[in-house]
TIRO-2110 file (N, C-alpha, C; in Angstrom, 1 decimal):
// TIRO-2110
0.8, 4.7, -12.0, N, 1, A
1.0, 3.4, -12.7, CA, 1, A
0.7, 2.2, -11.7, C, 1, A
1.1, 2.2, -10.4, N, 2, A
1.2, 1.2, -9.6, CA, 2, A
-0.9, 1.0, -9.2, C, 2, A
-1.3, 2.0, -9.0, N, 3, A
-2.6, 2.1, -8.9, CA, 3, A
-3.7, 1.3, -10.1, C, 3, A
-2.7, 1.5, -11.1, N, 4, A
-3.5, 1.1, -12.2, CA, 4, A
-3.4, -0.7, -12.7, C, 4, A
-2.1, -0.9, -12.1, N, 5, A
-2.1, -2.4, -12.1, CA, 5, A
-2.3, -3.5, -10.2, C, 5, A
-3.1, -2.4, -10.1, N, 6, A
-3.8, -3.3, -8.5, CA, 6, A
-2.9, -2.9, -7.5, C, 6, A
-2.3, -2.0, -7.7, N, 7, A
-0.7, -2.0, -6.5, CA, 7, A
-0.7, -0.9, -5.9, C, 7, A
-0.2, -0.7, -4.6, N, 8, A
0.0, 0.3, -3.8, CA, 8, A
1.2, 0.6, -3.1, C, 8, A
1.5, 1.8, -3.2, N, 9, A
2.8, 2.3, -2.6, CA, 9, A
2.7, 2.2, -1.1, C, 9, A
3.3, 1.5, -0.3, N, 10, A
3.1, 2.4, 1.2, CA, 10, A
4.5, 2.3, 1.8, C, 10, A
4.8, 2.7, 2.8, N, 11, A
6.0, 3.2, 3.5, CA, 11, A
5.7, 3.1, 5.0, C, 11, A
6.9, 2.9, 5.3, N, 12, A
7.2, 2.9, 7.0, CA, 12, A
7.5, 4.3, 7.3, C, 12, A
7.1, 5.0, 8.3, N, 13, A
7.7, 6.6, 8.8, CA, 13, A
8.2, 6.7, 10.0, C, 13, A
8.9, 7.8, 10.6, N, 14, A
9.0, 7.9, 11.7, CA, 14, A
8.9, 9.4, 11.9, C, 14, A
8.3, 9.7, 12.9, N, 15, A
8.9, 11.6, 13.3, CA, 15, A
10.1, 12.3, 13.0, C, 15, A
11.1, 11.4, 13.0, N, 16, A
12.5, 12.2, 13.0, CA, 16, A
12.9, 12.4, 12.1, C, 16, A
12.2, 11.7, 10.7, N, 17, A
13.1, 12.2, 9.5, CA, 17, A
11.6, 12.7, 8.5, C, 17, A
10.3, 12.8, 9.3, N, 18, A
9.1, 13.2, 8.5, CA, 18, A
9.4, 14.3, 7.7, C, 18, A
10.3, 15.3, 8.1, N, 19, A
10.2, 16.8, 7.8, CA, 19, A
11.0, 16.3, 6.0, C, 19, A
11.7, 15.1, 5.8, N, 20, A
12.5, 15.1, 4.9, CA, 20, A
11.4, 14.5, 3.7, C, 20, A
10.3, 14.0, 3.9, N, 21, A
9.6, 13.6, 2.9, CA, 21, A
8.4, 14.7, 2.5, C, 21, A
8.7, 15.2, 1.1, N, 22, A
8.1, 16.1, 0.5, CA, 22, A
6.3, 15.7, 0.2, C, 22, A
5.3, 16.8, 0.3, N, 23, A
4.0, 16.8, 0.2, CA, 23, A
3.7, 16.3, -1.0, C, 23, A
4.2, 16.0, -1.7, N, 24, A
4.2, 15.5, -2.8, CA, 24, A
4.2, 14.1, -3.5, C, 24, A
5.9, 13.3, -2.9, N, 25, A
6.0, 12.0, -2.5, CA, 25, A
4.7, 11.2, -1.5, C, 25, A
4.3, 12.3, 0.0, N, 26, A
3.7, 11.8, 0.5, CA, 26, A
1.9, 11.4, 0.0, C, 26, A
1.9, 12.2, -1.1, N, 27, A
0.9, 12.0, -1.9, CA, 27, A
0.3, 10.6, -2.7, C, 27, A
1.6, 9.9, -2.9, N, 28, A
1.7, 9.0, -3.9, CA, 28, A
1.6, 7.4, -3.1, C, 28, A
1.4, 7.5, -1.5, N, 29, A
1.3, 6.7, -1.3, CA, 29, A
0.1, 6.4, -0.6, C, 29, A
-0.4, 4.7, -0.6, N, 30, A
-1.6, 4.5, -0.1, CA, 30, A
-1.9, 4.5, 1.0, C, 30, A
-0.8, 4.2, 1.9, N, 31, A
-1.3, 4.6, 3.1, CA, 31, A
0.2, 4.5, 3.4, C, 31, A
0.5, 4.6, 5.0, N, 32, A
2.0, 5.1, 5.6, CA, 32, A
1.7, 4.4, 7.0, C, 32, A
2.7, 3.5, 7.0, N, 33, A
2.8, 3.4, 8.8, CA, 33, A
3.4, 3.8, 9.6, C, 33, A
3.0, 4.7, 10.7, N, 34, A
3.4, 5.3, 11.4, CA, 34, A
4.4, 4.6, 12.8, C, 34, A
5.7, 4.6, 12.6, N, 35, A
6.5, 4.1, 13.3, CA, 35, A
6.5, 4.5, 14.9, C, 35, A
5.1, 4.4, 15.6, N, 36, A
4.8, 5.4, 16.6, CA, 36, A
5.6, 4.7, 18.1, C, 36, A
6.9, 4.1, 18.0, N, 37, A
8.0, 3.7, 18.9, CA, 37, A
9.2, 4.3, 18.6, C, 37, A
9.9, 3.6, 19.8, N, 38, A
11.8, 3.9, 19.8, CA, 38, A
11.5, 5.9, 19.4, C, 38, A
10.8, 6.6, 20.6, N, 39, A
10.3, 7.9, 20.5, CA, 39, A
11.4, 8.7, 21.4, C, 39, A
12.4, 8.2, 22.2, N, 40, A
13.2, 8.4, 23.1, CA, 40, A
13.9, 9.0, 22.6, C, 40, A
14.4, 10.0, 23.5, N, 41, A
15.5, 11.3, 23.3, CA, 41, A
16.8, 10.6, 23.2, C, 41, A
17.1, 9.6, 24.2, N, 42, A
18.4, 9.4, 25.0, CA, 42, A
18.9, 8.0, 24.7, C, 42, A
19.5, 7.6, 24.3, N, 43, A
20.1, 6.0, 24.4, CA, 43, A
21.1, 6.2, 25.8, C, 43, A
21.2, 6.5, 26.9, N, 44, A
21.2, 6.4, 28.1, CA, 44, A
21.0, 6.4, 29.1, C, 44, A
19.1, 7.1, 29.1, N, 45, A
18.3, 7.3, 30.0, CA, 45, A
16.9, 6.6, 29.8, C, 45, A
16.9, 5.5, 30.9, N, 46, A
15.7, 4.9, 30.7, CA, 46, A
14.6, 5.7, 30.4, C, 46, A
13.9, 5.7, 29.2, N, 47, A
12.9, 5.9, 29.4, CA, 47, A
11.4, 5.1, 28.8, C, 47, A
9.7, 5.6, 29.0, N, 48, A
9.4, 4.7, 28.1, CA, 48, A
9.2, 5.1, 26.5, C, 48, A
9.2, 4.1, 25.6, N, 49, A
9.4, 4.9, 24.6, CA, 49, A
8.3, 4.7, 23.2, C, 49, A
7.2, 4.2, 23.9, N, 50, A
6.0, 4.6, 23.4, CA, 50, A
5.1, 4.5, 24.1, C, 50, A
5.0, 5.4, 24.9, N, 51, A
3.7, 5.9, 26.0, CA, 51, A
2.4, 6.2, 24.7, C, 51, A
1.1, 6.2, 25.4, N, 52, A
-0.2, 6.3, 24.4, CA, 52, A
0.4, 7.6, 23.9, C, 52, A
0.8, 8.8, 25.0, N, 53, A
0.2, 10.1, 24.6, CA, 53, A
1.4, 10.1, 23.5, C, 53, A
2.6, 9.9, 23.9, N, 54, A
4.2, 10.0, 22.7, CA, 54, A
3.6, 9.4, 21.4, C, 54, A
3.0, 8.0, 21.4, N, 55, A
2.3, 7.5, 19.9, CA, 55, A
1.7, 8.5, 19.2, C, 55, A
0.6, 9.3, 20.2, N, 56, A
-0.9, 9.6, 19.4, CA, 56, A
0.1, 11.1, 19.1, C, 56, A
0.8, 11.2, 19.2, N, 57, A
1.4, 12.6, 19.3, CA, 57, A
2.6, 12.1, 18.1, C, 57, A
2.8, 11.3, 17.7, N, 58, A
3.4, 10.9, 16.4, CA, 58, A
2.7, 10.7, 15.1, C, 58, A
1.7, 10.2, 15.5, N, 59, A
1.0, 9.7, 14.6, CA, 59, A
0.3, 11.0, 14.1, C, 59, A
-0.6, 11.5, 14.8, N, 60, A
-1.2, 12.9, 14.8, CA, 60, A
-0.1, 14.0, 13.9, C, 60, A
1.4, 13.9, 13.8, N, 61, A
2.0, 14.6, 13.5, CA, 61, A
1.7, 14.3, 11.5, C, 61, A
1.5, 13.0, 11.0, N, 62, A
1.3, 12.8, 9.9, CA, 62, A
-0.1, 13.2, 9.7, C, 62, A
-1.1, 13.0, 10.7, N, 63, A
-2.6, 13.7, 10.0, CA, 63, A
-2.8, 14.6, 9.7, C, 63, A
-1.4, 15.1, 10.0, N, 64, A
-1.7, 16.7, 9.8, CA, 64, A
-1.4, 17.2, 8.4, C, 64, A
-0.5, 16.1, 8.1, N, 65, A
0.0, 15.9, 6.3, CA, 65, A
-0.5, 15.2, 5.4, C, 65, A
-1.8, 14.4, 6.2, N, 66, A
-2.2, 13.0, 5.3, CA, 66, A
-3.5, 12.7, 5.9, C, 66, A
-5.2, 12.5, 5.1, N, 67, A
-5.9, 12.3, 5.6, CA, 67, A
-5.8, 10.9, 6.4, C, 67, A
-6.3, 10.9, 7.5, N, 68, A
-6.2, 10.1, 8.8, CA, 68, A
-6.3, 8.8, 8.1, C, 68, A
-7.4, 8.6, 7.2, N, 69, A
-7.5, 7.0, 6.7, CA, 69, A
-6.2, 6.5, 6.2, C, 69, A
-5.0, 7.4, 5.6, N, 70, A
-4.4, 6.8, 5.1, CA, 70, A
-2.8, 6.8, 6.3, C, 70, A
-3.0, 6.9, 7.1, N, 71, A
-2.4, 7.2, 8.4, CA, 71, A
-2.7, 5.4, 9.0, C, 71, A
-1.5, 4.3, 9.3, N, 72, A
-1.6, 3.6, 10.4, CA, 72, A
-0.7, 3.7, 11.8, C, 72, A
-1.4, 3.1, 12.8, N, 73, A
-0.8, 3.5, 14.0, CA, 73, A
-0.1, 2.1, 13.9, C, 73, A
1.2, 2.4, 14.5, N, 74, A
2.1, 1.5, 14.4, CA, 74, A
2.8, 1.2, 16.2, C, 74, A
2.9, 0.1, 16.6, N, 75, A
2.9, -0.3, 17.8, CA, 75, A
4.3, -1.0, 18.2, C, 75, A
5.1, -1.0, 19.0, N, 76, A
6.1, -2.5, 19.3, CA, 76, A
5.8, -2.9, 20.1, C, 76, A
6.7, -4.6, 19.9, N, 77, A
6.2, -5.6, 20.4, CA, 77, A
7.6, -6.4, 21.1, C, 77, A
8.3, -5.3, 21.4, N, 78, A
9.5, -5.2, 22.1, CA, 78, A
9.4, -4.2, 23.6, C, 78, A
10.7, -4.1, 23.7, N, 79, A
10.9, -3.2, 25.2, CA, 79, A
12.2, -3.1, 24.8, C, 79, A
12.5, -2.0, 25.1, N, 80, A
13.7, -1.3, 25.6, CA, 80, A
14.5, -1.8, 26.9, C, 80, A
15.9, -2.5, 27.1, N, 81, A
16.1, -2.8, 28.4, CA, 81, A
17.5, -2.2, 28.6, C, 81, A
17.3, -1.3, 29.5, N, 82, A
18.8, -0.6, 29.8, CA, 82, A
19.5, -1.1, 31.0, C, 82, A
20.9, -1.0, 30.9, N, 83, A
21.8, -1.8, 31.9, CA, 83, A
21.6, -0.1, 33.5, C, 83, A
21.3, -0.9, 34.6, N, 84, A
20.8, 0.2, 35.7, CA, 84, A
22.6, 0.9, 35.9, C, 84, A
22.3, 2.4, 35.9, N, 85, A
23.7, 2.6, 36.0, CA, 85, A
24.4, 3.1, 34.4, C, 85, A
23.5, 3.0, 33.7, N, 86, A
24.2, 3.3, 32.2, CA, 86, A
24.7, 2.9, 31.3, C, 86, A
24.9, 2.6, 30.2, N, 87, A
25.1, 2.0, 29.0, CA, 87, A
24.1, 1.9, 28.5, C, 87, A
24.2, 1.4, 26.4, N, 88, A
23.1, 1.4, 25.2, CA, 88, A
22.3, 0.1, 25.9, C, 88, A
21.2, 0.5, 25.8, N, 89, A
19.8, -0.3, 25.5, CA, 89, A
20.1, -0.8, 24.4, C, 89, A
19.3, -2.2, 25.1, N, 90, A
19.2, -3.7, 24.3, CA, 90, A
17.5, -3.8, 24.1, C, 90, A
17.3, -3.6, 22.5, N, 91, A
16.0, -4.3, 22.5, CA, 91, A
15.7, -5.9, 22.7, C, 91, A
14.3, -6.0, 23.2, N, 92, A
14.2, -7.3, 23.7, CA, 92, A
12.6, -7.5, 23.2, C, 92, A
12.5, -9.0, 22.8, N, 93, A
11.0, -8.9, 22.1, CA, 93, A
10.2, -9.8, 23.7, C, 93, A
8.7, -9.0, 23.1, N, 94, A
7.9, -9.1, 24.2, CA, 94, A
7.9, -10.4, 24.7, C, 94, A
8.1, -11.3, 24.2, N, 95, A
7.7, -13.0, 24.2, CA, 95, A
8.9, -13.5, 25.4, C, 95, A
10.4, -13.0, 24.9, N, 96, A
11.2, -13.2, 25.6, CA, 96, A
11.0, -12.8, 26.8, C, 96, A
10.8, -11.2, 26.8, N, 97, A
10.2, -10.6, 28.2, CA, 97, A
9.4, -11.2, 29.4, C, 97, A
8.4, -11.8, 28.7, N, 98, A
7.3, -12.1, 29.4, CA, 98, A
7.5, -13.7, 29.8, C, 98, A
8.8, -14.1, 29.4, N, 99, A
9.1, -16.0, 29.8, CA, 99, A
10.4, -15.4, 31.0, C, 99, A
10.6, -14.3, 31.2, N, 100, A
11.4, -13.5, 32.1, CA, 100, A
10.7, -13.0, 33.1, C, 100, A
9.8, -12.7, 32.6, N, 101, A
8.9, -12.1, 34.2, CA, 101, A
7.4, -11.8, 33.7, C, 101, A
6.9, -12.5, 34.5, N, 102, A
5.2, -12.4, 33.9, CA, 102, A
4.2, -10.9, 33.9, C, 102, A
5.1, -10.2, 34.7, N, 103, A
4.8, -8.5, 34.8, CA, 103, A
4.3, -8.3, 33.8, C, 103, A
5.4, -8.6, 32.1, N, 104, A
5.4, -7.7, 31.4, CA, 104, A
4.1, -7.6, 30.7, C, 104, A
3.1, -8.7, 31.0, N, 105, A
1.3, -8.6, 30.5, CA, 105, A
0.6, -7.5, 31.1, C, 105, A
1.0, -6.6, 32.2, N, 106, A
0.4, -6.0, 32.8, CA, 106, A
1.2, -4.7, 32.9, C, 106, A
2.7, -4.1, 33.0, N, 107, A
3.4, -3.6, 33.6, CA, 107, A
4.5, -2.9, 32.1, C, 107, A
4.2, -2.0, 32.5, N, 108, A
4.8, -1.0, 31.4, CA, 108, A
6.7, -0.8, 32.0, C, 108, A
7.3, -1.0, 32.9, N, 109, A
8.4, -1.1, 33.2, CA, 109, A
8.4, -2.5, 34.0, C, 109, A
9.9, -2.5, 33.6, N, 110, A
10.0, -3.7, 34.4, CA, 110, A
11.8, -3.3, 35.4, C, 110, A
11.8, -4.1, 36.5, N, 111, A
13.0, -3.9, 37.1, CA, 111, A
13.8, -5.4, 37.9, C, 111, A
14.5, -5.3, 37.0, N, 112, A
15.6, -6.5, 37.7, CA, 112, A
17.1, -7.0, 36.9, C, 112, A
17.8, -7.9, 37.7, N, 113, A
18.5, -8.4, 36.9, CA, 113, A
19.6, -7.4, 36.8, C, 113, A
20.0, -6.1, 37.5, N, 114, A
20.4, -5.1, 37.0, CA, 114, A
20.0, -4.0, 35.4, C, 114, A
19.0, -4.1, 35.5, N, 115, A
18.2, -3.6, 34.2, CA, 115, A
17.3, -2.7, 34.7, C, 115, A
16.7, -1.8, 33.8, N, 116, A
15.2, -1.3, 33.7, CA, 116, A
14.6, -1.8, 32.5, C, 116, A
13.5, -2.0, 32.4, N, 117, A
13.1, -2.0, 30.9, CA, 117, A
11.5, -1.9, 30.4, C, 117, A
11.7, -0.7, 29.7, N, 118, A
10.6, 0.0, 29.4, CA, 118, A
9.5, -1.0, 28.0, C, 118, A
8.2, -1.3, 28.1, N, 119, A
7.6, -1.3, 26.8, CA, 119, A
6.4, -1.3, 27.4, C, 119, A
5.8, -1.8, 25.9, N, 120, A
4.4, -1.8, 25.7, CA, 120, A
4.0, -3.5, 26.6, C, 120, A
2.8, -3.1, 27.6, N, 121, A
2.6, -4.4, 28.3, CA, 121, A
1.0, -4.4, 27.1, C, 121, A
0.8, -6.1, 27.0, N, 122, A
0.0, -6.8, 27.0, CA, 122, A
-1.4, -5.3, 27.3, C, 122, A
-1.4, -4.8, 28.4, N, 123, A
-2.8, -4.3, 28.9, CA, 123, A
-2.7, -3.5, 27.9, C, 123, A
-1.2, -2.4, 27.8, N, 124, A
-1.2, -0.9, 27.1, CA, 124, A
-1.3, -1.6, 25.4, C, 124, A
-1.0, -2.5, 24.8, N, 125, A
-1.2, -2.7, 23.5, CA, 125, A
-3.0, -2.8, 23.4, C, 125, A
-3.3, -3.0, 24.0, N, 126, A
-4.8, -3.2, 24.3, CA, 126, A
-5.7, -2.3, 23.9, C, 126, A
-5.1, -0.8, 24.8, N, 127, A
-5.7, 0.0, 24.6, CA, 127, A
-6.0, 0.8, 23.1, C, 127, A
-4.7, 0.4, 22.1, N, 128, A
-4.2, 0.7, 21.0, CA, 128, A
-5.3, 0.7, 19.9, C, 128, A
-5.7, -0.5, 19.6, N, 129, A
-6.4, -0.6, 18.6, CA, 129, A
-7.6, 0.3, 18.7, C, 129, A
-8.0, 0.5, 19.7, N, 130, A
-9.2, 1.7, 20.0, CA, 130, A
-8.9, 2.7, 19.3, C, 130, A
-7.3, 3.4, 19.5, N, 131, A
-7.2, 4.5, 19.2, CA, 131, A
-6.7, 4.5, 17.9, C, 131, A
-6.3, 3.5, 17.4, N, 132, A
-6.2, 3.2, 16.1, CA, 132, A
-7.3, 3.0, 15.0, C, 132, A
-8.3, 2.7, 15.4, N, 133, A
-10.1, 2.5, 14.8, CA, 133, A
-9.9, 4.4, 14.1, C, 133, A
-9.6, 5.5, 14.8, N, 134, A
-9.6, 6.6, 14.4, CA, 134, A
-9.1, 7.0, 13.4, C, 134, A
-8.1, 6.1, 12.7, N, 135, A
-7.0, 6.1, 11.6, CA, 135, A
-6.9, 5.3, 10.6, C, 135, A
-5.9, 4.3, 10.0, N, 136, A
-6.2, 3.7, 8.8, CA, 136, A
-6.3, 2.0, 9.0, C, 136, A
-6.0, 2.3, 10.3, N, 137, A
-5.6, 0.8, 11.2, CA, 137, A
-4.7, 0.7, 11.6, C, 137, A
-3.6, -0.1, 12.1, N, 138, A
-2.8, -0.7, 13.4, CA, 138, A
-1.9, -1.6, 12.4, C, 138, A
-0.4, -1.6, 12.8, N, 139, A
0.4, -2.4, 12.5, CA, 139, A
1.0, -2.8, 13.8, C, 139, A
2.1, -3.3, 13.9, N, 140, A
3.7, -4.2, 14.6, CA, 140, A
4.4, -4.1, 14.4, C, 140, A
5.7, -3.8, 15.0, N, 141, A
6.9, -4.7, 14.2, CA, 141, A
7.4, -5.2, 15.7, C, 141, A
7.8, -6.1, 15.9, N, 142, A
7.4, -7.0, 14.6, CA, 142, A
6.9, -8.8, 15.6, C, 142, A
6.0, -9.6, 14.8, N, 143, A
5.2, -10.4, 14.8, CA, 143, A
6.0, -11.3, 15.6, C, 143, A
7.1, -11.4, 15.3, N, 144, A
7.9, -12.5, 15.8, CA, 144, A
8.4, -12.6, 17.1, C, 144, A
8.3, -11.5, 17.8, N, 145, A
8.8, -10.7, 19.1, CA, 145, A
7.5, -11.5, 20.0, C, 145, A
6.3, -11.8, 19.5, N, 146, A
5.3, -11.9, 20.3, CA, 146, A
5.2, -13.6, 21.2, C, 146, A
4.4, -13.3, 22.0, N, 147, A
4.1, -14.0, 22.8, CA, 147, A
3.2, -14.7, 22.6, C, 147, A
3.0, -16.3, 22.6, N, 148, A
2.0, -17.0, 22.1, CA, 148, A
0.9, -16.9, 23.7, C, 148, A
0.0, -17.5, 22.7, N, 149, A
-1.3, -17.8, 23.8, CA, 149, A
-2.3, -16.8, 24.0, C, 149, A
-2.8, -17.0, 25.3, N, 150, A
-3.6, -15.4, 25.6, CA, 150, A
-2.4, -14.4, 25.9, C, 150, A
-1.6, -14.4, 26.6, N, 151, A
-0.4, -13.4, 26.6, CA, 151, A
-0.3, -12.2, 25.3, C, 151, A
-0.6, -13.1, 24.1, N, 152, A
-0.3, -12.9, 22.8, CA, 152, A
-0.4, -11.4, 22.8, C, 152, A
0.3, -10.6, 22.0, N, 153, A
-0.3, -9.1, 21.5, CA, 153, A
-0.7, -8.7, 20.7, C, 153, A
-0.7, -9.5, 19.6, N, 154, A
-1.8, -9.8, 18.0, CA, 154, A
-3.1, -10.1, 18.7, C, 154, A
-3.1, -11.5, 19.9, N, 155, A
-4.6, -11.5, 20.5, CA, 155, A
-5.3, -10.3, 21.4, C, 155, A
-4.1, -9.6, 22.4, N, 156, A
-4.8, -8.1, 22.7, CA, 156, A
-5.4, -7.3, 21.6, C, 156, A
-4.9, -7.5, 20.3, N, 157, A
-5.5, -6.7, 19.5, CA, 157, A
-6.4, -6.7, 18.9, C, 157, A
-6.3, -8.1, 18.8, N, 158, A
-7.9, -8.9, 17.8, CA, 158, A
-9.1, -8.7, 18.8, C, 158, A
-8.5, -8.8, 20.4, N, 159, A
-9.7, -8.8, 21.4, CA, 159, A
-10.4, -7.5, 21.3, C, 159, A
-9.7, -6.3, 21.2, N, 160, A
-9.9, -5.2, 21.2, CA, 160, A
-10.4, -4.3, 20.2, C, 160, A
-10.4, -5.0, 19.2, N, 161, A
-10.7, -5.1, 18.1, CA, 161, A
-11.9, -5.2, 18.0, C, 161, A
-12.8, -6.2, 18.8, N, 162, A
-14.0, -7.2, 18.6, CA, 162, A
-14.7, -6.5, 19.5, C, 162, A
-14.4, -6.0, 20.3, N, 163, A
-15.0, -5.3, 21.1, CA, 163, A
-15.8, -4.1, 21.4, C, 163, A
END
């Protein structure tokens, strides 16, 4: 019905609860974005928590349910920052990150402040869209986290994109 009045079903996913959406439901929608972050075992051990290979290895888990076109690769535009020594990680959006330490355009961890903190830098969002061209396209979450200027990660993407 939604097809027939110009409309499309789609959905946010993640790995952890994929097993619970039936082949069926997953049928009905137009495409699915693949939540391919926050991949980490541990809310007390730094780690990073969407490396390329952890993404393509999420994402990949739904092509295996869904032809690839209707498959997007989904990216954050945050970091993970854990207190050094232990306790819950604080998400932190990229923009903030990067008015904190200019690393984070280039540097997939960052260290200071008594922190670690793991994300996606400026370079590693870069590489994304490439691997995303394979699939239905490329999302975010979220837009607002980003960093204006060339810094940008919408502009890593459009660059990479064009390329």
């Amino acid at each position: 019905r939604l097809n027939a009045d110009g409309r499309e079903l789609t959905a946010a996913v993640a790995g952890w609860f994929g097993h619970k959406i039936t082949d069926k439901a997953l049928a009905s929608f137009a495409y699915v974005n693949v939540m391919a972050y926050d991949l980490y075992n541990s809310l007390e051990t730094p780690m990073q928590t969407s490396s390329i290979e952890a993404a393509n290895d999420s994402v990949n888990e739904w092509v295996a349910r869904l032809p690839k076109e209707k498959v997007v690769y989904g990216v954050p535009f945050y970091g993970m920052q854990w207190p050094v020594g232990g306790g819950s990680p604080q998400q932190v959006g990229y923009g903030d990150l990067l008015r904190r330490d200019p690393m984070a355009e280039t540097q997939d961890q960052l260290m200071g402040n008594g922190t670690i903190t793991d994300l996606n830098s400026r370079a590693t969002i870069k590489a994304m869209p490439k691997l995303a061209m394979n699939y239905g396209g490329i999302m975010a979450w979220e837009a607002g986290q980003d960093a204006t200027g060339e810094a940008s990660l919408l502009q890593a993407i459009r660059d990479a994109s064009e390329e």
